[in-house]
Structure formats: C-alpha cells, structure tokens
C-alpha positions in Angstrom: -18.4 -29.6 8.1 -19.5 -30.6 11.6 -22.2 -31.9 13.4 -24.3 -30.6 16.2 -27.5 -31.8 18.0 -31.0 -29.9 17.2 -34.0 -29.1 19.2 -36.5 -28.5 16.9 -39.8 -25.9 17.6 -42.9 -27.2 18.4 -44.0 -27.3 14.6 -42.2 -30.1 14.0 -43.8 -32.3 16.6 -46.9 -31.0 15.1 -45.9 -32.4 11.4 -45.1 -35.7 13.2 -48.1 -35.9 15.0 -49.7 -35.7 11.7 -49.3 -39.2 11.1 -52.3 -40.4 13.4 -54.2 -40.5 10.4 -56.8 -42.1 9.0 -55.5 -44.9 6.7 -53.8 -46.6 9.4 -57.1 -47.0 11.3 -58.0 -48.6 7.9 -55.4 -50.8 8.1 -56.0 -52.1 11.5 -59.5 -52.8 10.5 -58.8 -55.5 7.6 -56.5 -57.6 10.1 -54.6 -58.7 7.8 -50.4 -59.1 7.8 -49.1 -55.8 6.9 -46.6 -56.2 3.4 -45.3 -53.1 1.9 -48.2 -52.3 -0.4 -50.8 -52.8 1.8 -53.5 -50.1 2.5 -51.7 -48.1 -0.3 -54.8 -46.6 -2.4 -54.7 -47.9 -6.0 -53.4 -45.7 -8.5 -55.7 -44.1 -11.0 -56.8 -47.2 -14.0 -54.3 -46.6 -17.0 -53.3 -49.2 -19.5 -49.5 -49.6 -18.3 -48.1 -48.7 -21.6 -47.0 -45.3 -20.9 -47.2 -44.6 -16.7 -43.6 -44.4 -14.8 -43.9 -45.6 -11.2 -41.0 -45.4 -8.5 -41.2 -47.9 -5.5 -38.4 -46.6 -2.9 -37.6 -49.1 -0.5 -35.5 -47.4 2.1 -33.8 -49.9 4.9 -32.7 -47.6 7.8 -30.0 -49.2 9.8 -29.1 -48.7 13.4 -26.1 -46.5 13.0 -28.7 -44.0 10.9 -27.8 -44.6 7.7 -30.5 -45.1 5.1 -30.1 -47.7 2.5 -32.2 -47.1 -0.6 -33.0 -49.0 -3.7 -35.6 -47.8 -6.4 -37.2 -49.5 -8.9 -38.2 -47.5 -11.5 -40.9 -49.1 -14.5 -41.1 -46.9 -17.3 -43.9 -48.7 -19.3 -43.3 -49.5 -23.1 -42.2 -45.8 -23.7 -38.9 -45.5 -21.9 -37.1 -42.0 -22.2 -33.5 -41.4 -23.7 -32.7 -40.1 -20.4 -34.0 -40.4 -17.0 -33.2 -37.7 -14.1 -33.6 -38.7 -10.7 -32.9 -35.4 -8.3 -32.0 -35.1 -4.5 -32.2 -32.4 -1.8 -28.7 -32.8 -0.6 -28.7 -29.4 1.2 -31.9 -28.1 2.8 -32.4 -25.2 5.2 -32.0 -25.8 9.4 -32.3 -23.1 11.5 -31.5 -19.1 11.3 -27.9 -19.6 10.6 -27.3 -23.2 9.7 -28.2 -25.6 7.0 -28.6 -29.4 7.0 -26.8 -31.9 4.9 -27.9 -34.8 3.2 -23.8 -37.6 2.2 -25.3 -39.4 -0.9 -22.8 -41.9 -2.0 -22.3 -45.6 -3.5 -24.9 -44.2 -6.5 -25.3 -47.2 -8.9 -28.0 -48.8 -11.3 -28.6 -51.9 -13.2 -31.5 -52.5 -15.6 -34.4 -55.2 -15.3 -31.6 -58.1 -16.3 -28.9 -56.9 -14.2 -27.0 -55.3 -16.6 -25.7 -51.6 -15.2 -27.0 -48.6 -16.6 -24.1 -45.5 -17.6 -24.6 -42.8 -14.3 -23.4 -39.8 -14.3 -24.3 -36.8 -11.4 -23.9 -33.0 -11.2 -24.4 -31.5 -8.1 -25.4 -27.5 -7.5 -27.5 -25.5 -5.7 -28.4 -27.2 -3.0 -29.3 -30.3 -5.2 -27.5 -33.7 -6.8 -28.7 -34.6 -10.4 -28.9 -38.4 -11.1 -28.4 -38.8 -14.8 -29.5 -42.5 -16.0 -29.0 -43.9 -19.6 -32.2 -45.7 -19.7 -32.6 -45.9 -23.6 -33.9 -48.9 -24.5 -34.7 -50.2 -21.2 -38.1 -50.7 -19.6 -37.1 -51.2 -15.9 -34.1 -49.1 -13.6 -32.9 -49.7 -10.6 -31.1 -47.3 -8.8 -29.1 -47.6 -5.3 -27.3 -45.4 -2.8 -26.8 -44.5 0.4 -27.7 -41.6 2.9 -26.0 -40.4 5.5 -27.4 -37.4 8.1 -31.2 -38.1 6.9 -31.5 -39.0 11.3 -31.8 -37.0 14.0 -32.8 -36.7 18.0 -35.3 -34.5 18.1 -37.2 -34.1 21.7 -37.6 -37.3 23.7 -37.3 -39.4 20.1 -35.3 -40.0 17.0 -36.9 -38.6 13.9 -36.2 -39.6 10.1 -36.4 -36.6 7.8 -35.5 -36.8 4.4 -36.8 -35.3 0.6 -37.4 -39.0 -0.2 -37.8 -37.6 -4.2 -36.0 -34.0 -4.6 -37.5 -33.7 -8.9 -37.9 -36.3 -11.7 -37.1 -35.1 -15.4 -40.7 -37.1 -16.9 -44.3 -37.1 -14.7 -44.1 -40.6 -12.7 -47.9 -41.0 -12.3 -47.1 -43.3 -8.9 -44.1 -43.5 -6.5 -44.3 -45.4 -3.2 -41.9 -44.7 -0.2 -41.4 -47.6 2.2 -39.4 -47.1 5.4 -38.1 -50.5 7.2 -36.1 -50.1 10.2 -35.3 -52.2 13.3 -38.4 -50.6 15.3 -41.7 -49.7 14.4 -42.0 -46.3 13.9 -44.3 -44.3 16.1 -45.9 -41.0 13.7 -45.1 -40.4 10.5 -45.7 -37.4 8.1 -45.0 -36.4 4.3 -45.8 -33.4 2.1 -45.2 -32.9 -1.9 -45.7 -30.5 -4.6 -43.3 -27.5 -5.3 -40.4 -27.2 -3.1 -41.3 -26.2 -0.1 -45.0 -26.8 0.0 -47.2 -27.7 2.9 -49.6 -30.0 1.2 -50.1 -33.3 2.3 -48.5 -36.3 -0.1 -51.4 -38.6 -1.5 -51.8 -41.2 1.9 -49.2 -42.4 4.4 -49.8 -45.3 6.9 -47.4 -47.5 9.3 -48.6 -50.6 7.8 -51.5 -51.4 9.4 -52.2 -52.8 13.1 -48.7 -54.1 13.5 -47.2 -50.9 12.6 -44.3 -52.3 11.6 -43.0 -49.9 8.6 -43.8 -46.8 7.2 -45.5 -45.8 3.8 -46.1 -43.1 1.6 -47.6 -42.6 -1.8 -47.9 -39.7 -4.0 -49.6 -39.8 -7.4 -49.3 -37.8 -10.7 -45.8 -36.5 -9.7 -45.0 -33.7 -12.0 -40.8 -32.6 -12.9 -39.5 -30.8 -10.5 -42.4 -31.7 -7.4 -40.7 -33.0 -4.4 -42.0 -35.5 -1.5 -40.8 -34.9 1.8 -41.1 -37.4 4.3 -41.1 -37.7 8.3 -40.8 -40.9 10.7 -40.6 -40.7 14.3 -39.1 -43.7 16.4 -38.4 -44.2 20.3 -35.7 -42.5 21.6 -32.0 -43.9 21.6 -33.2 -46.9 19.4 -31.5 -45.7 16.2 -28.1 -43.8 16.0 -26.8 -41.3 14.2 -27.7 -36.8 14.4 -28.2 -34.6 11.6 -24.9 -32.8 9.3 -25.1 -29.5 10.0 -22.9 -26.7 8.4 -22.9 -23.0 9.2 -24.5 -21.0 6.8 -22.1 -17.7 6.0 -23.3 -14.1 6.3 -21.8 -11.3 7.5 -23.6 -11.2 10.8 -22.0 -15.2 11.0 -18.4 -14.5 9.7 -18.0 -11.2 12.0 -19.5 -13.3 15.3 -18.8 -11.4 18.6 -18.0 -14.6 20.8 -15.8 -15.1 24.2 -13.3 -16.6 22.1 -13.4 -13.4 19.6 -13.3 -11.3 21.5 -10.5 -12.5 23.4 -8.0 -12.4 20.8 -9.5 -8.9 19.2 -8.4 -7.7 22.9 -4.8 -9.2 22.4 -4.4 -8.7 19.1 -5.1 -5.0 20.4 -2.5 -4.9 22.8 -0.2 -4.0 19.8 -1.2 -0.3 19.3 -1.6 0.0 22.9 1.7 -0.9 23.8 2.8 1.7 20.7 0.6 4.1 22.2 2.6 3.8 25.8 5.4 4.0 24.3 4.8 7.5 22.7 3.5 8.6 25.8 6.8 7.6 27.5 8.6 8.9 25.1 6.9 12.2 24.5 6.7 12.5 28.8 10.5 12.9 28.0 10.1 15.9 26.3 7.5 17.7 29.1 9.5 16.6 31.7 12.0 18.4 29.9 10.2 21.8 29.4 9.1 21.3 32.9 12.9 22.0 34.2 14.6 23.4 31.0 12.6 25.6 29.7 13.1 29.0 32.2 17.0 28.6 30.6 16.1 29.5 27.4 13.2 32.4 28.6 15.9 35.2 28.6 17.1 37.8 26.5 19.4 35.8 23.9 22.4 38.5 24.2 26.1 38.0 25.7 26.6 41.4 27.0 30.4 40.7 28.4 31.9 42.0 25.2 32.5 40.7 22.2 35.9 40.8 20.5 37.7 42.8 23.1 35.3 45.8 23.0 33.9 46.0 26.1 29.4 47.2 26.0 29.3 45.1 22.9 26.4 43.2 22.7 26.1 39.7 20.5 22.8 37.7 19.8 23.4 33.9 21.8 20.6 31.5 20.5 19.8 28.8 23.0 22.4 25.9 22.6 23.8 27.8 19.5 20.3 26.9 17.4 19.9 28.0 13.7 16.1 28.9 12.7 15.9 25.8 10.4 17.8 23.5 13.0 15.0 24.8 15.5 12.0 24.3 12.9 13.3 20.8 12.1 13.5 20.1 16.0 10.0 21.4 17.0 7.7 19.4 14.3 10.4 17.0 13.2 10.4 17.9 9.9 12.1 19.7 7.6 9.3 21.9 6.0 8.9 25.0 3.9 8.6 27.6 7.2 12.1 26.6 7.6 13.9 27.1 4.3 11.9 30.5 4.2 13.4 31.4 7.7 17.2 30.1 6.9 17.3 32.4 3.7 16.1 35.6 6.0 19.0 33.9 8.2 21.4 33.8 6.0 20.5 37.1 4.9 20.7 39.1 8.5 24.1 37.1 8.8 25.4 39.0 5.5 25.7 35.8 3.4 22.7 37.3 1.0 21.0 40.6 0.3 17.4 40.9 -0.6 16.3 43.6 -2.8 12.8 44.9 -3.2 12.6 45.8 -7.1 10.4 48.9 -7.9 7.0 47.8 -8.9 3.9 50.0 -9.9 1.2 50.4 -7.3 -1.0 47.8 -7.8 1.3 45.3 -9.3 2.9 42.2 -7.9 5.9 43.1 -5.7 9.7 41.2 -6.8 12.5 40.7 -5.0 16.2 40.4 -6.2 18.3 38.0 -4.2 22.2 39.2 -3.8 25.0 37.1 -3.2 27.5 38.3 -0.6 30.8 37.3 0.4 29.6 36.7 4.0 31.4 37.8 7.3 34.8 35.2 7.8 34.0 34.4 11.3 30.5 32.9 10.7 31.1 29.5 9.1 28.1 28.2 7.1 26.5 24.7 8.1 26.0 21.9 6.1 22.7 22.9 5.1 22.9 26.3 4.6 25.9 26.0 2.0 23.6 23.6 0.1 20.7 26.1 0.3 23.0 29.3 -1.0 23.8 27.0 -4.3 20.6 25.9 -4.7 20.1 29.6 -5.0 22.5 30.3 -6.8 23.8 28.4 -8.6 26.1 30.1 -11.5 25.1 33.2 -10.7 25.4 35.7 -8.1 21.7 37.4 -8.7 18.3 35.7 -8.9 14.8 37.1 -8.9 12.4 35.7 -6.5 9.8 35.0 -9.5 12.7 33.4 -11.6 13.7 30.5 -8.6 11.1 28.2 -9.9 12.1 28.4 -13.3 16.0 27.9 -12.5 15.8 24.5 -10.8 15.8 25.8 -7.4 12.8 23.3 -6.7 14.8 20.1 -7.9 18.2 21.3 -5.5 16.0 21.9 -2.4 15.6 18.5 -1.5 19.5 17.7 -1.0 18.6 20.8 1.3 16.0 18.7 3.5 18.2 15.5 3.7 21.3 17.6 5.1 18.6 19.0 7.9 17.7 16.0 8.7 20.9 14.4 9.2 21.9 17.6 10.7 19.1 16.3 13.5 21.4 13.1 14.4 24.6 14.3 14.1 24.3 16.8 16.9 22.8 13.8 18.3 18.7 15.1 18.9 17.6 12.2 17.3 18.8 8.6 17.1 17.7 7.8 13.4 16.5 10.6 10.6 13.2 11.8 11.4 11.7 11.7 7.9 13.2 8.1 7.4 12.0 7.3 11.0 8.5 8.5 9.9 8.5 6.4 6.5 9.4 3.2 8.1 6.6 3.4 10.6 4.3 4.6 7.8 5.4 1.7 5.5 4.7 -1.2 8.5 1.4 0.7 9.2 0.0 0.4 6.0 1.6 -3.1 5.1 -0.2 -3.7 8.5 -3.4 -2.6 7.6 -3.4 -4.6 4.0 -2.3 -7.5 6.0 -5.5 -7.0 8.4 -7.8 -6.6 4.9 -6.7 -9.4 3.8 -7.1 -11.3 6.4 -10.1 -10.1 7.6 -11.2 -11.7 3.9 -10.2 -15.3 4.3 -11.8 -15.6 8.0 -14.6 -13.9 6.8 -15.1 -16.2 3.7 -14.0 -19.8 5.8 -14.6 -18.8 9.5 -16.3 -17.0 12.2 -13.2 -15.3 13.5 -13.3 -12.6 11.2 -14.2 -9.9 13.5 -10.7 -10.7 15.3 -8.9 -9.8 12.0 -10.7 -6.2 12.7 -8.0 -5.6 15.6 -4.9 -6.0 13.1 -6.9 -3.4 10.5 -7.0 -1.4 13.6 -3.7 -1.5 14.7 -2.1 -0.9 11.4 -4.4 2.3 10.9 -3.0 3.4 14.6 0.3 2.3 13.6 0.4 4.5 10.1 -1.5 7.7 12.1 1.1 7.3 15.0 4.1 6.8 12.8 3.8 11.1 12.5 4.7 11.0 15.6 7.5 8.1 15.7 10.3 10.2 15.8 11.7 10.4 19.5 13.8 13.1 20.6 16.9 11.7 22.5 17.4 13.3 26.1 19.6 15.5 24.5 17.4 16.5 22.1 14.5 17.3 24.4 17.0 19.6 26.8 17.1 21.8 23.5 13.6 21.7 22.5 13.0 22.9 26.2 15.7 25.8 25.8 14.2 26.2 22.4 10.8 26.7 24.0 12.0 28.7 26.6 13.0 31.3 23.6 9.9 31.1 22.2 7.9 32.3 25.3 10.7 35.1 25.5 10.1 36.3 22.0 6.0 35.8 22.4 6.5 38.6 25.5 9.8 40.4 25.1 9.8 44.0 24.2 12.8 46.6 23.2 13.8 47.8 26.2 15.5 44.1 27.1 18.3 45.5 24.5 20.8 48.5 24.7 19.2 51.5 22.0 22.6 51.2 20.3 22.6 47.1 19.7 18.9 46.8 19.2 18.9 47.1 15.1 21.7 44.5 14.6 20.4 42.4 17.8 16.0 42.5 16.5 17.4 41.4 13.0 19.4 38.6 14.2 15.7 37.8 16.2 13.2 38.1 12.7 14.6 34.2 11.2 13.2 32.8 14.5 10.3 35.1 14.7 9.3 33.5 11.0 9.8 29.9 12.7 7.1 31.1 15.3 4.9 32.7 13.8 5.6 36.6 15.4 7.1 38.2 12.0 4.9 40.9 12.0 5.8 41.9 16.1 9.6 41.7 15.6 8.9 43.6 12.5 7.3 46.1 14.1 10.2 46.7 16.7 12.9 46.3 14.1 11.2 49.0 12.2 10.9 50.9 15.2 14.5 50.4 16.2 15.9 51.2 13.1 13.9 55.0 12.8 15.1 55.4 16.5 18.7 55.3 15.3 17.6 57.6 12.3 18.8 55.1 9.7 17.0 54.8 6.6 17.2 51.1 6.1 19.1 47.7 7.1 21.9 46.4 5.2 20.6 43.5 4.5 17.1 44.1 3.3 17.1 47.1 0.6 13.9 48.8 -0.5 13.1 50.8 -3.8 13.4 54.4 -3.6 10.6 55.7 -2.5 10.6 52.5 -0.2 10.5 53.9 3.8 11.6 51.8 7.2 7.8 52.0 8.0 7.4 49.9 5.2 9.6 47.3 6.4 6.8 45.1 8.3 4.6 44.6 5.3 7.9 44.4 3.2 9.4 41.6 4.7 5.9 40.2 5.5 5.4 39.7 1.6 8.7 38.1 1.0 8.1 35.5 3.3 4.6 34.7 1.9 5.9 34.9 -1.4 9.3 32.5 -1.0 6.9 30.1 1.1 4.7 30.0 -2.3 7.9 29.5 -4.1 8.8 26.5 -1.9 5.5 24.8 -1.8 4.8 24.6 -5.4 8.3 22.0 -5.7 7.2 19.0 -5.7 9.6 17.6 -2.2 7.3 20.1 -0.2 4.3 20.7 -1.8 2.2 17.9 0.7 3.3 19.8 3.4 1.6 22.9 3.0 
C-alpha cells in the first residue's frame, strides 16, 4: 500500500460547490447559536416505538484522522442483530483505488456495558456485526484513517459516512466537527453509487462552524456519501491509495522497465555473439581451406609398389558418417545409410538385390564378408556391422526391424559422437552439448513463466520478466546450434567442403578409364551424405559398362538385373534403409 497525492477533475469541485445551498441561508436567518441539530428538518411524526435513528458525530482531528462515535436508538423493538456496514475500498481514478483504515471498532450499550462485535470484511466493504438483543440504545466507535485529502487549492473530507444498515433507520444525522469551519459541503444517498442528493445538509448556520447532513427513511443496503471542503494546509493528512491490478498495470512499459527488460536482454545477445564468433570460425575457415579439399580425391604415386595405381584419399582421411556427423553435428539417419554403402564398397558387406515380381516391393539381402586386412574398421563401424548382424552372417533388409537392429543403433550414434572429440573436432559431444543448452533453455523459460506470474500478480515489473521468457526461448532455439567446432575441426569441415564442391562438378575424365569403377564406388557413401546419389550413380554405371563388366562386387543384382539398372537400384536401397532407420525410435525425430 502507498500513498500518493490526487488532483481531482473539475466534477468534484462541482459536488463541493454544491453545498451553497439553501438551508444554510435558512440558518443564517434565525440568528440563533448554531448546535448540532440545528436547521436539521424534523423527521416524519412517528410514535417512537418502532423508528431506528443513527446520530454520527464525527471529530476530524488535525493530522486527518476522523474520530466517530454513533449512537444508535432502536425504539422498543430492538433487533437480535444489528449490521452497521463501511465502504473501506472505493474507486479513485483509471488505475487506482482509495482506501478507507477502520480500526479501534468498539460499542457499549445505553448503560455502558459493551456490546459482543464481531466484523467480516470483503468486497470492497467491512461488516459491523452488533449483539444488540435486548438492548434499546448502541453506541458504536472507531476510527478512520485516509477519509482526507488535498484536492486543488483546499483539503477536502470524503467519506461513505453509512456504507448499508441490516434494518430501515427512518433518520440518521452526520455531524462533522473539526478545528476550522468548513467552507462547501456536499452528500448523496441511495444505492451505491447514486447521484441523488441526501435529505438536507447545512454548515450550521451563520457561524458555519460544522457540518451536517441528514438522510431519512434509509433502506438496507443505501449508502450516504458525504463531502466537506476546508482551507488549504489547515488539516493534515492525503488519501491511501493502492494500485488497482490489470494486465495493462502489471505489464507497465516504464523507464525503469524497460531498463532492465534491455539488460536482462543482454543475455541472448551476448549468446548470440558468441555463435557468431564462433561460427565466423568455421567461414573463415572455408574461406582459406576449402580449395584443399576441391580436387580429385586420388593418390596417383602408386599404391603398394605398383607404379599407375590409383587409390581414393578422402580429405583428412574422413569416413562418410564421420563427415555427416561433422557437417550438421549430428549423428542422423543419412549417415548410418551412407556408412553401410561404405562399408559395403570397402568389402566388409555385400548387398544383394533379391528377385521380386514386377510390381512388387524390391528386398535386399545383406552379406557378411571377411573384409580386406589392411582396412581396419573404426569404432563405429564395428558397432554398426553387429548391429547388423548379429548371430548371423545374412539379413534381409525388411527383417532388420524385426531383429533388434533399431535397439543396437543407438550404441552406434554415441560412438560417432565421441568419435567427434576424440579426433579432437569438438571439445564436448555434440548431442550432449546440444541437450545441456536445451535443458538451461527450457528451465530458463519456465523460470521466466514463473516469474513473469508473481510480478504480474504483486507488481508492475512484470513486463521485465518477458526478457528472461525471451532469452530462455533464444537460449533453447540456439542450443541447435551450441556445438562449436574446434579450429581443428573447422580446417576439416573446410577440406570436407572443399570435396563437396568437387563432387557437385567433377566428371569422369578426372580418373584413369582403368581405376574409375573401383575409384566412383569408393565416391557413392559421400555422394549419399550430399545428396548427388543419383549423379555418381550415373557415372559408376557408366564406368562400369565402359569396362564391359556386368556388375560391381559389392552390389549384386538378380538375373535379369542390368548395370543400367544400378542408378535406380542403389537409389531404392538407400530410401528404403533410411525408412528402416527412421522408424527406431533413437532417430525417428530426426527425419
């Protein structure tokens, strides 16, 4: 709660200026003393037994706090229960609302004896419960705190002076004392927030020395409102005023605000130039790198002491699945489906197209092979043949989801990716890398929810909490790309680049006639990494009817299967082992 100063519109000026009326001119006509009931119309004849009156005597002190007492008369019919109720929180402006401090509530009967009170407060309003069975008179006593306020060049006295009785009180009298006269007055009554007048009002005749109000024939739940001007800086004290909350409030767009949405912001910026710094490592890279790898991939200067042979040199000595793994940083189906045509050209495997009728799905039968001596496996690839094959040394494409060849493959991703530090291309496991940056992101983001919440609920800072939401969400979308290539790395992804562009634009004639069969098939794993399958295919296919062979030891066809079939052939097996892979459930999201 705090408190602030209003200036008030020119209607309530108006309301005060109300109070030039006409039954003070009354009153300064008799010329008589002024005393609290004077010039106070009499209330409507009745016999006394049965009419409840109120007479409010409220002493306003110099510090603005009102001191009330009330003397309540219920006749010779007094109720089990009486219920006295009071605005304690009223509307103030667009966004705020003004509060009335009610305390020291008390009440004694007509000999002095205290009456049981008990209150509830709620909505706005504080119910004053008062045993009064049995007893004629009540009178009740408290104290009000925020009921004053400087308003223009004065001090005005607002306050809902009777906020709902529980009974009709056929007469209740207001009467204001304070250290100065007042200057205008003004009341209303009825239903809450009605603009009729209350029954009369004066400032107690020529002296003007207090002001009065009466209202008659108060029914439950009718209210009487009263206003009192006095001179300016002559009674102390300013109105409680609390923010109301709403949305528009709690997510406020202030100096402060939006100061610390801007620092609070600095977070993903910083992240974001550091990815920038970090991925400039791997342009700079392809900038002055790359032409080294944009060459024919061959080492023509003879290969086991045979001089014209011709052997296939990756860049940097690179497997297919080792350069898959590098480019995205992950280990995804496209590069399990290009190690097993690896492993396959390499002689590690055979693949076997199985006869199938003309329009039915097409099978193929993987073979195990012994494998040449001089081309050790990696870590990876050994786990990938016995996820294969493992127990057997045959194994149908259409059977590898039913063998547990889905459950094996992850082992195979982990050893790729630790494959990716230990020849030292990345500092930490890309996939664990990615996960830990994806765990603070979201943890991040919940933490900026949550947050965004409380300050919404207790505060006007929410729209600061905004900034964390936002850097967690820029935190969990950037941690794809967390994974940083050490220098090392990014000299291979440049030389891996650099092979790329050579087999987006290299054609045949780069490669002796007699080498080009063995050298195109060694190319094909890394053409399925790239996307060019059905190019190197296509000059495989070519190569291999230029050399009149029928076929390629390491892919095997049915028999009325031709090399011109080859491009479609081996086109289908990757589709279909790629549809193996992503239906196991370590892959399947990254189709």
């Amino acid at each position: 709660m705090w408190r602030v100063r209003s200036t008030r519109a020119a209607t309530a000026v108006a309301a005060v200026c109300l109070a030039l009326c006409a039954p003070a001119a009354a009153g300064a006509r008799d010329g008589a003393a002024p005393s609290a009931d004077a010039s106070l119309p009499a209330s409507l004849p009745d016999d006394g037994r049965h009419r409840t009156t109120n007479d409010i005597r409220l002493n306003l002190g110099e510090n603005g706090v009102l001191h009330a007492e009330e003397s309540i008369a219920f006749g010779q019919d007094p109720p089990e229960e009486f219920v006295r109720t009071f605005a304690v929180r009223e509307p103030y402006d667009a966004e705020h609302s003004r509060l009335y401090e009610i305390s020291g509530i008390s009440a004694v009967d007509g000999s002095g004896r205290e009456i049981p009170v008990s209150t509830e407060e709620g909505g706005g309003t504080l119910d004053v419960r008062l045993d009064t069975a049995g007893r004629s008179e009540a009178v009740l006593r408290y104290t009000v705190r925020g009921a004053v306020d400087p308003v223009g060049g004065g001090t005005e006295l607002e306050w809902t002076a009777v906020g709902g009785y529980s009974r009709t009180v056929a007469e209740t009298t207001v009467v204001v004392d304070a250290a100065v006269p007042p200057m205008a007055l003004s009341c209303t009554a009825g239903q809450v927030r009605s603009s009729i007048y209350c029954t009369s009002s004066d400032m107690g005749g020529h002296e003007a020395v207090r002001a009065r109000f009466l209202q008659t024939d108060m029914e439950p739940e009718e209210s009487l409102h009263i206003v009192v001007g006095y001179p300016a800086d002559t009674i102390g004290g300013e109105a409680i005023v609390e923010r109301d909350w709403s949305l528009q409030s709690a997510f406020a767009i202030t100096p402060a605000t939006a100061t610390a949405f801007g620092l609070l912001l600095l977070v993903p910026v910083g992240v974001l130039i550091a990815l920038i710094r970090i991925r400039g490592r791997d342009e700079r890279a392809l900038r002055t790198e790359a032409a080294a790898g944009d060459s024919a991939p061959v080492d023509a200067s003879g290969a086991g002491g045979e001089a014209g042979s011709v052997r296939f040199r990756p860049p940097d000595g690179v497997h297919p699945g080792q350069i898959g793994t590098l480019i995205d940083e992950q280990a995804d189906v496209v590069d399990i489906t290009a190690t097993v045509v690896d492993l396959a050209v390499r002689g590690h495997l055979t693949i076997r197209e199985l006869p199938h009728a003309q329009y039915s799905a097409t099978d193929w039968r993987l073979d195990k092979a012994a494998g040449p001596v001089d081309d050790d496996l990696l870590g990876y690839e050994r786990l990938l043949l016995d996820a294969l094959f493992q127990h057997t040394h045959q194994v149908k494409l259409s059977e590898l989801s039913r063998s547990g060849f889905p459950e094996r493959l992850a082992e195979v991703r982990e050893e790729l990716y630790r494959d990716m530090v230990r020849l030292k291309w990345f500092a930490n496991k890309p996939n664990v890398e990615r996960n830990r940056w994806t765990t603070a992101g979201i943890g991040i983001t919940a933490l900026g929810v949550v947050l965004t919440v409380l300050l919404a609920v207790a505060t006007q800072w929410a729209f600061t909490a905004l900034a964390v939401v936002i850097a967690g969400a820029a935190v969990t979308v950037g941690a794809q790309y967390m994974p940083a290539k050490t220098r090392q790395g990014s000299v291979v992804f440049a030389h891996t680049m650099g092979f790329r562009s050579y087999l987006l634009s290299a054609g045949a004639e780069d490669v002796p006639p007699a080498h080009r069969v063995s050298v195109f098939s060694r190319y094909l794993p890394y053409a399925v990494i790239f996307d060019t399958v059905d190019r190197w295919a296509a000059i495989l296919a070519s190569a291999s009817s230029e050399c009149a062979a029928d076929g390629l030891p390491w892919y095997i066809g049915p028999d009325d299967w031709r090399m011109q079939d080859f491009a479609d052939s081996i086109r289908s097996f990757a589709l279909t082992l790629t549809g193996v892979i992503s239906n196991t459930r370590q892959f399947r999201t990254l189709r």
